[in-house]
N, C-alpha and C positions, 0 to 999 in steps of 0.2 A: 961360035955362039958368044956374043957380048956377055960380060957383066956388067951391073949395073949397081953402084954402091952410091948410099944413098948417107949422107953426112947429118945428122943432127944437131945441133949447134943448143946453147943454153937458152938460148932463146924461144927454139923450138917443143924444146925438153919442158917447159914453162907451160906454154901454149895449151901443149898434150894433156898437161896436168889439169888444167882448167875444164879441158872439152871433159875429160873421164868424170869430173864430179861433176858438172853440168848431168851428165850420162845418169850419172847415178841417180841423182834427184830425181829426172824423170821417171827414173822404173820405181821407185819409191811411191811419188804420187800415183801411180798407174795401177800399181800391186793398190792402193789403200781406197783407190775407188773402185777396184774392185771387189774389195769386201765390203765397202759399205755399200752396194747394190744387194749384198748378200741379206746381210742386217735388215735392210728395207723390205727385201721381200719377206724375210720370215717375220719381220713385227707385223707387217699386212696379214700373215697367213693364221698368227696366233689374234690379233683384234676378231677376225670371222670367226674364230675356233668358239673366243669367249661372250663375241654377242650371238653364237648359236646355241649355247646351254649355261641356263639360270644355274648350275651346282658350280659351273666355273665362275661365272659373275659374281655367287658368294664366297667365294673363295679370293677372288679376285679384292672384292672390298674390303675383308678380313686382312690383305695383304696390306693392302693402302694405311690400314688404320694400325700401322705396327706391327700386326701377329700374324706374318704371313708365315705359313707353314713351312719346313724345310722340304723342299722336295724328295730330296737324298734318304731323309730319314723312315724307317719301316715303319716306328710307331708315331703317332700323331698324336697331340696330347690333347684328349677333348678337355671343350670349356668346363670349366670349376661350377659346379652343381650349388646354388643357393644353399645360404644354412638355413637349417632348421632351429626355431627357436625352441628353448625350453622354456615350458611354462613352471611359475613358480611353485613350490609344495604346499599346502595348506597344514594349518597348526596338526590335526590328526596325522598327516603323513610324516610330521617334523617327531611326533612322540612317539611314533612307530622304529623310526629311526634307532632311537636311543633305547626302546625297549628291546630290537632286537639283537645291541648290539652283547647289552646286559644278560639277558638272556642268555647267554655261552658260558656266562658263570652262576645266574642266582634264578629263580623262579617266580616271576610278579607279571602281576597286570598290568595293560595297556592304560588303565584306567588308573594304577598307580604314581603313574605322571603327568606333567602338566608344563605349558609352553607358552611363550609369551615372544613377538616378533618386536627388535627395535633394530631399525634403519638397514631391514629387509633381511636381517636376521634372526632367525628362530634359536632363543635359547630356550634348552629342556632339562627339567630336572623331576626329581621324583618325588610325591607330592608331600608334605610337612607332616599328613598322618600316617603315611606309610612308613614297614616296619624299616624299610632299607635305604639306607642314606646314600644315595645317589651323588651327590654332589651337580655342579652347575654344566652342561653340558652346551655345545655352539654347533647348527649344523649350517655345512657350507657347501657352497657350489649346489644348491639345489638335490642337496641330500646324497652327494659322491661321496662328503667327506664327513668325519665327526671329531670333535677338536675338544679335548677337557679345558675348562675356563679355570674350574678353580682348584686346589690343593687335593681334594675327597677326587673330584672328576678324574685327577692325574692320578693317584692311586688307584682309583678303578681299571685305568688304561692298562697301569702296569698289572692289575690282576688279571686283564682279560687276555694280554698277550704273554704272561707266565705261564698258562691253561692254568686257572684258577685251583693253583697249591692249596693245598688241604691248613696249612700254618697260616698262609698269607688269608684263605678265607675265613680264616675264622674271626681273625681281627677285622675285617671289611665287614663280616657280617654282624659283630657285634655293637649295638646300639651306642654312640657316645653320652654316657649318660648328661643331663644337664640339670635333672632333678638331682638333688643330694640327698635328701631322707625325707620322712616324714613331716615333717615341720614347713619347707616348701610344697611339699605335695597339701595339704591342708590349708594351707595359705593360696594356692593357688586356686582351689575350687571355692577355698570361701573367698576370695575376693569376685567370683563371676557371681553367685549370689548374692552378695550383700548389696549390690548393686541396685535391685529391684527389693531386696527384706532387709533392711536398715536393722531392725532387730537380733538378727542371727549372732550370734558371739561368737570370734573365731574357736574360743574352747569347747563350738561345741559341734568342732570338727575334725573329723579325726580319721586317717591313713595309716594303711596296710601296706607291706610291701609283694607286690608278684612278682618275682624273678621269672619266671615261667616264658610269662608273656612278657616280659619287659616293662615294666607299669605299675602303679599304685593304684589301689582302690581303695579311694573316699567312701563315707558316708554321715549321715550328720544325725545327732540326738533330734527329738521331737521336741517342737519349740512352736508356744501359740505365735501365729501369724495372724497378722492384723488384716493382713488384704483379703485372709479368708476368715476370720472371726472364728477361726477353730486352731487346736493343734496341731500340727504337723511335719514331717519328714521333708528330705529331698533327695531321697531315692539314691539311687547308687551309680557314682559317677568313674572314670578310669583319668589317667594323668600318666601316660607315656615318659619314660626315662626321658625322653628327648625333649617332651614340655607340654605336649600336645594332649589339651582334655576331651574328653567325649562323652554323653550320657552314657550308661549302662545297659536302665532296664526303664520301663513303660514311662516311670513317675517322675524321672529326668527328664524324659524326653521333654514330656509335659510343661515338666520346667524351664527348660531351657528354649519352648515356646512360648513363654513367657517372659524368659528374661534377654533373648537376645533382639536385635534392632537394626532396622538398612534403612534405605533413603526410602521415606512414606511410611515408614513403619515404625514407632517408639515401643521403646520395649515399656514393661513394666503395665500395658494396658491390660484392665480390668475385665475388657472382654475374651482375653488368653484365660481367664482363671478356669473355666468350666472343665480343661479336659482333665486339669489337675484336681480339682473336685470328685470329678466322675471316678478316679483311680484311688484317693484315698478310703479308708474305710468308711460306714455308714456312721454316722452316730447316735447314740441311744437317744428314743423319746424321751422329751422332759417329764420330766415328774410328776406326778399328779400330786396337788399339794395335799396334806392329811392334816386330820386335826391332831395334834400330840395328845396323847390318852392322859386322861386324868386319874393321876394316882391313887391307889388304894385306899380307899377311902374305909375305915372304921364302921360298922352297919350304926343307923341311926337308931332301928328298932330292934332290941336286941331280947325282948320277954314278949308276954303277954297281954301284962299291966299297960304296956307302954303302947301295943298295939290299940286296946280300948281307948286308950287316953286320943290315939289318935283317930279313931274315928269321931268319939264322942266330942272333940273340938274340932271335927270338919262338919259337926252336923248343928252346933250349940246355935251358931247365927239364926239359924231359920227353925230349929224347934226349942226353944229357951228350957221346955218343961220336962226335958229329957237330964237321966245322972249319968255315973259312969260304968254306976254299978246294972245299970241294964244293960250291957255289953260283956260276952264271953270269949275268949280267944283261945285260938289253937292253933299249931305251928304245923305245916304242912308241907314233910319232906320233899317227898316228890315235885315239889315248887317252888321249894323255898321261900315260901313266902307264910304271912300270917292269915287267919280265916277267922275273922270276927261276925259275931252271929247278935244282932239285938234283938232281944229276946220280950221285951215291957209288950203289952196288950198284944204280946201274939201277933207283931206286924211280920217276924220274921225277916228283919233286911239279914241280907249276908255282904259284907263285904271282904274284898281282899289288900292286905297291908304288906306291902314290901319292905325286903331289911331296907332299902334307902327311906323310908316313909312316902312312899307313893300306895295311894288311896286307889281304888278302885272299885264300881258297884257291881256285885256278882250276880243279884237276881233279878227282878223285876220291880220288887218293891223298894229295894236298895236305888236303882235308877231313877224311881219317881222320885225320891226324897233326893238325887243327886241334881235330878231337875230344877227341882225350886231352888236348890243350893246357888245353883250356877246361872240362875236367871236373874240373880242380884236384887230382889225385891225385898229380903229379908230384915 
């Protein structure tokens, strides 16, 4: 059996080199077309998959637009759900706020506070005539939060989150006075009156202290007022440690509808007077004027003598022929009075003479002779 040996030379060894990478390359391209035949038919198979169901088509365009889902992943994050807006609070709901946050420490009405919005803020505070000084309060975020504004507000904060100490409440709860005595409490109520009674003197107004309540109580002397052409009061007024005055009782009120004023309205009008009228007392009928008696006068006719005389010169004009001595007189207790009787031809007059000397005809014949007396023909 031959052998057969087969020489390679450099040049050979070269040659070989080349054909094997030539090799190579082919089965490289051959391998890579056939995976992209692969490629092509599954993108053909998933385009039918996604133009046969509208869930994959939205899913599909969701992809496109950035948010395509992971597929790998279990949970899938659904779309973010629209906010809901909050609507803003209204002044009542902004004072509610603040009352109940107070309320964990002191006891007051809703009504004891009041709220005013600037640049969509609600500040609240507690009102001027209430007994508890609240200080300035700010609600935010549509009533999540409450925020003290001012120095009293921070103090309360710290009393509501101390739980409201028996030490710490007592100062909180006491009034900071700003009245000092008597002298301002007086001064303050007579200057809202004098306002409308130019007349009123302030001396003749005068304060009480109430500790009780916290508070003075005014009242004033009775003093003629011109607006009502009578004398009068102004009832009983109060003046809060804190500064704050209020009527009392009816005749204040009264007053004070009289004497305060808003836009369309002037105080001090004379058609306010009636209610304060109708509340003070009545006053007594005027007087019925009398005549002043005339003093005791000395009696004119003091005898009997003297009665004669005065008949016999009430009768001398009209009978010339008569004396004096035809006339008898007699005093007549039970009437105090005198009884002259003329006695001449039997005529009989009787007359009656009073201590003042007042004449009188007492019978029938006495009358006729006082007839012709008094008909002046004599």
């Amino acid at each position: 059996m031959s052998v057969h040996t087969v020489h390679i030379g450099r040049s050979d060894v070269i040659s070989l080199t080349k054909s094997f990478a030539v090799a190579i390359v082919i089965m490289v391209v051959l391998l890579l077309s056939g995976c992209g035949g692969d490629d092509q038919d599954a993108l053909s198979a998933r385009d039918k998959a996604i133009a046969g169901s509208s869930v994959l088509q939205t899913k599909e365009a969701r992809g496109s637009s950035g948010s395509a889902e992971d597929p790998h992943s279990a949970n899938v994050q659904a779309a973010a759900p629209t906010p809901t807006l909050t609507s803003e609070i209204d002044m009542e709901s902004a004072r509610k706020y603040l009352w109940v946050y107070l309320s964990k420490c002191i006891t007051f009405a809703i009504s004891d506070t009041e709220a005013v919005q600037l640049d969509g803020i609600w500040y609240v505070r507690g009102r001027l005539d209430s007994k508890h000084e609240t200080g300035l309060w700010k609600i935010l975020d549509n009533g999540r939060e409450i925020e003290p504004y001012d120095q009293r507000a921070k103090n309360w904060m710290a009393t509501v989150t101390g739980e409201c100490a028996d030490e710490v409440m007592k100062d909180m709860t006491t009034p900071t006075p700003v009245v000092t005595g008597s002298t301002y409490a007086s001064t303050a109520i007579w200057s809202i009156l004098v306002g409308c009674v130019s007349e009123l003197e302030k001396s003749k107004v005068h304060a009480s202290d109430n500790p009780s309540k916290a508070e003075w109580i005014i009242t004033t002397d009775e003093i003629f007022v011109e607006a009502l052409q009578r004398d009068a009061d102004f009832g009983v007024w109060s003046l809060s440690y804190a500064g704050v005055s209020a009527p009392k009782d009816n005749l204040a009120n009264a007053w004070w509808g009289y004497l305060y004023e808003e836009p369309g309205r002037p105080a001090c009008g004379p058609q306010y007077l009636g209610p304060i009228n109708n509340l003070l007392p009545a006053l007594p009928p005027d007087p019925t004027p009398t005549t002043a008696p005339n003093p005791t006068q000395a009696p004119k006719i003091r005898n009997g003598s003297q009665a004669q005389n005065s008949v016999w010169a009430h009768l001398i004009p009209c009978f010339p022929g008569i004396e004096i001595s035809d006339f008898a007189a007699t005093y007549d207790d039970s009437n105090s009075n005198w009884v002259v009787l003329q006695t001449k031809e039997s005529k009989g007059s009787t007359w009656s003479v009073g201590n003042d000397g007042t004449i009188i005809a007492s019978n029938a014949s006495a009358k006729t002779d006082e007839a012709e007396v008094n008909a002046g023909g004599c």
